[in-house]
N, C-alpha and C positions, 0 to 999 in steps of 0.2 A: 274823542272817544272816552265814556263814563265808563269806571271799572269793569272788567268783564269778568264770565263765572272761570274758576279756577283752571279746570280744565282746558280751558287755551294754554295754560302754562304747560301742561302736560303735553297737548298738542304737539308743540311749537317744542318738547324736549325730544321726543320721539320723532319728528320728520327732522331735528336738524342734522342725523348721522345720514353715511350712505344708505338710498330705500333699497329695501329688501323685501319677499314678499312677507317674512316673519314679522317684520318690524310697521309696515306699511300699514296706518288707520284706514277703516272700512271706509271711501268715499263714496257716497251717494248720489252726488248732483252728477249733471251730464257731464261727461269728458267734453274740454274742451266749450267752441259754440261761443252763446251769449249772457250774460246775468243782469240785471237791474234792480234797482232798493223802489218795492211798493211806495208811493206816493210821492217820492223825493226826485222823480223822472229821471234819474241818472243809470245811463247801461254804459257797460264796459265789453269787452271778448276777454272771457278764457282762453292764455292761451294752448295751443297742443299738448297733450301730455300733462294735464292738471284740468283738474275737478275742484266744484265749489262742494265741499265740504259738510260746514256747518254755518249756518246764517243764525245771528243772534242780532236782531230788530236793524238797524244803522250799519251794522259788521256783518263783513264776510268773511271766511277764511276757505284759502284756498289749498289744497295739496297734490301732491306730485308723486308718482311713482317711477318716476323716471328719473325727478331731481330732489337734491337734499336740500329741507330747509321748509320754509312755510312762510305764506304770502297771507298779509290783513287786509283789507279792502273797508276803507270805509268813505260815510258822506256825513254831510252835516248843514248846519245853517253856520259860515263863516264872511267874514268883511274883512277879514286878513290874516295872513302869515302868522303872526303875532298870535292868536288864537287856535289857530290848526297845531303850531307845536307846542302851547298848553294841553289842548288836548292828547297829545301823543308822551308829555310826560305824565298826566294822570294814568295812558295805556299801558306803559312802562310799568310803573308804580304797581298797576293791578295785577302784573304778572312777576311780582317782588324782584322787577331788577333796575337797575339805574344806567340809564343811557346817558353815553358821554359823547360829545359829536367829536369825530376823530378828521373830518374833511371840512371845510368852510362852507357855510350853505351858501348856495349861489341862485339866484333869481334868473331865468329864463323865460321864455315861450315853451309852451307843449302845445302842443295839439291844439295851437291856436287860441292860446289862455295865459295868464299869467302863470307861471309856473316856479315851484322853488326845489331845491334838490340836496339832502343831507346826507351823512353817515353817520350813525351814533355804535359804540362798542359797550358793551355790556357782559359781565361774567353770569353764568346762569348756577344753577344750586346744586350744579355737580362739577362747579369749579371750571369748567370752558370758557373758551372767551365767545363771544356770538357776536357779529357783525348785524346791524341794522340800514338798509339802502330804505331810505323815506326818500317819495316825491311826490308835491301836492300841486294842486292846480286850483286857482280862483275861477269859479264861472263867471258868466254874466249875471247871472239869475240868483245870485246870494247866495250861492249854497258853494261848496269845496268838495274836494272831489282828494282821499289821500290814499296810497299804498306803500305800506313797511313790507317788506322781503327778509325774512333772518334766517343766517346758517349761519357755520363755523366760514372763518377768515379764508379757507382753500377752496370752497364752494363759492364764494360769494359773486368772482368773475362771472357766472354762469346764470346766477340767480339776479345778476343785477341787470341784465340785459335784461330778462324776464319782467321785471318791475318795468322798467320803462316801456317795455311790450302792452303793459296792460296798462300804462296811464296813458300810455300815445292811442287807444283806441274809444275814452272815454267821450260819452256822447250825453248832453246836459240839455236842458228843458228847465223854464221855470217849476216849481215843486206843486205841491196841488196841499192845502190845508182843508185840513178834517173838520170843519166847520163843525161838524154835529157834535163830536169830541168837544171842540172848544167850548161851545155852550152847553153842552154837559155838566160840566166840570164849575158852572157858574155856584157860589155856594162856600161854605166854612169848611173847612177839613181838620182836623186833629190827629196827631201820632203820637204814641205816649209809648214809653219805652222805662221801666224801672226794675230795680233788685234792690230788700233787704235782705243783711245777712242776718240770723240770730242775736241777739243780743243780752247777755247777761251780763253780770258783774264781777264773773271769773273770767272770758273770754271778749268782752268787749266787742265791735262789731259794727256795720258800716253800712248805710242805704246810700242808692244813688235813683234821682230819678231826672228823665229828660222827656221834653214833653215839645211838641212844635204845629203851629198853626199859621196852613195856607189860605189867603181869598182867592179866590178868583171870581173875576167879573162876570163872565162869559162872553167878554168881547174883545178878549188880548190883552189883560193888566192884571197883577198877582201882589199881593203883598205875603209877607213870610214873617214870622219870627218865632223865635223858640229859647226855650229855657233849661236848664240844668243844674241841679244842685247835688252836692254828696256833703256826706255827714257821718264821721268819723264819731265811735267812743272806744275809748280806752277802759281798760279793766280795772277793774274796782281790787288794788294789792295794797298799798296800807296807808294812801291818801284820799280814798278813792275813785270810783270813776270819772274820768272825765271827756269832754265831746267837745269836736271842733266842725266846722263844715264853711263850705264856698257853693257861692252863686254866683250863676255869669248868663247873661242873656244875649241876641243877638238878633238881628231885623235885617230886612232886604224888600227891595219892593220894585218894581218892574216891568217887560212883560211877556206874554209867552203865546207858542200856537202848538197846535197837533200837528205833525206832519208823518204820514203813515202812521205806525203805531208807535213814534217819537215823540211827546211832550221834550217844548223846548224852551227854558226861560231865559232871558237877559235881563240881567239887574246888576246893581254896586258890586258885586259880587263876581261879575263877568257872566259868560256863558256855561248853561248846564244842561244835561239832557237825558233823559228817563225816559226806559221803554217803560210803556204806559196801559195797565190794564184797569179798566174801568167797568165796576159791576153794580149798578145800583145806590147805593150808597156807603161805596166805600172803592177803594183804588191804590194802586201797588205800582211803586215807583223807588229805582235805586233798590228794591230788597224791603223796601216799605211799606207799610198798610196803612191808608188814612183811610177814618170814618168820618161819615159826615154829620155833622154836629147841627147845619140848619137846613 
């Protein structure tokens, strides 16, 4: 799971008290039923009494007006354990808390799959404690299949039945790649990102700039690297001015596919993944905008 927008955080504050209808976000998606991730062939059941939410490309979130707390749903392209809960500490991260596993993860069967089973604790930014129930499943077909459940420590009996309700119903299919996407995407890209601050000889004053360039083949292979430097000056008081600055580079090379509207690479660097809009000549990944350069 790559950073998510902020508003999960909010989400995920608001469902974890008892619902109520004051308190209760507007859900949209059908009660209950069935849901699946475009292109990555994976469907799960909703179960009773919970609605899909808000779908953000690979994530789902699911809410409850009958139960406290908030369920994430996601998929991916994984080969192990090992990488499903990287991914789930960068989830953590993006929703500024730090999960602590409070149970011993234990490897199982689910649903006729490799299967692993967590609990991580976490305080949230009104000082709560919020329990986290993760449990992932390896498919056949490379891809992983995970659901986090979080409420406060009194709910969680209630809400962790519920998680294992919705990974025991998951139904997996090889993924289908966006070919047209991948060759697309063949070509140079550049991101460039800078700030100077004013600079005189009374106030002194600071640039930074970061700049990063991807290949892609068009056939499944990426190379990456990118740069950044910043450059300090101090104020001209009765020796005067003077300027310091650092540069640091950095490369990764690989390789990646579309899957739905998922860009997904593996490189030195491990696995990463970017909901992926592509317009022409230019494309927004991570919150980023590259241009293309050839």
């Amino acid at each position: 799971m790559r950073p998510i927008l902020p508003s999960l955080l909010t989400l995920s504050l608001v469902v974890m008290t008892a619902p109520c209808a004051s308190q209760t976000p507007d859900y949209t998606g059908a009660a209950g039923g069935g849901s699946s991730f475009a292109g990555w062939n994976v469907a799960y059941a909703v179960p009773a009494g919970w609605q899909l939410g808000q779908r953000y490309g690979r994530l789902h979130v699911l809410g409850s007006t009958t139960q406290a707390g908030a369920i994430f749903v996601a998929t991916g392209l994984y080969s192990s354990f090992e990488e499903m809960v990287a991914d789930l500490g960068r989830f953590y991260q993006s929703m500024n808390l730090q999960g602590m596993p409070v149970e011993q993860p234990q490897q199982q069967t689910i649903a006729g799959m490799r299967g692993l089973t967590a609990m991580y604790a976490s305080t949230d930014q009104m000082g709560r404690q919020v329990l986290g129930r993760y449990v992932a499943v390896l498919t056949p077909h490379g891809t992983g299949f995970a659901v986090l459940g979080m409420t406060t420590p009194e709910q969680m009996t209630q809400l962790r039945a519920t998680v294992d309700q919705v990974v025991g119903s998951v139904h997996a299919q090889a993924p289908e790649v966006n070919q047209q996407a991948v060759a697309a995407l063949a070509g140079k890209w550049m991101y460039y990102a800078g700030r100077t601050d004013g600079v005189t000889s009374a106030t002194g004053g600071a640039s930074r700039s970061h700049e990063e360039y991807v290949t892609f083949d068009g056939r499944g292979n990426y190379a990456w690297e990118s740069s950044t430097s910043v450059m300090v000056t101090t104020p001209d008081l009765t020796s005067g001015a003077g300027s310091a600055g650092s540069a640091s580079q950095t490369s990764d090379q690989g390789t990646y596919t579309v899957i739905g509207s998922t860009l997904v690479t593996k490189g030195r660097q491990g696995q990463m993944a970017f909901e992926l809009q592509l317009q022409g000549d230019r494309f927004s990944g991570d919150g980023r905008v590259y241009l293309r350069t050839n």
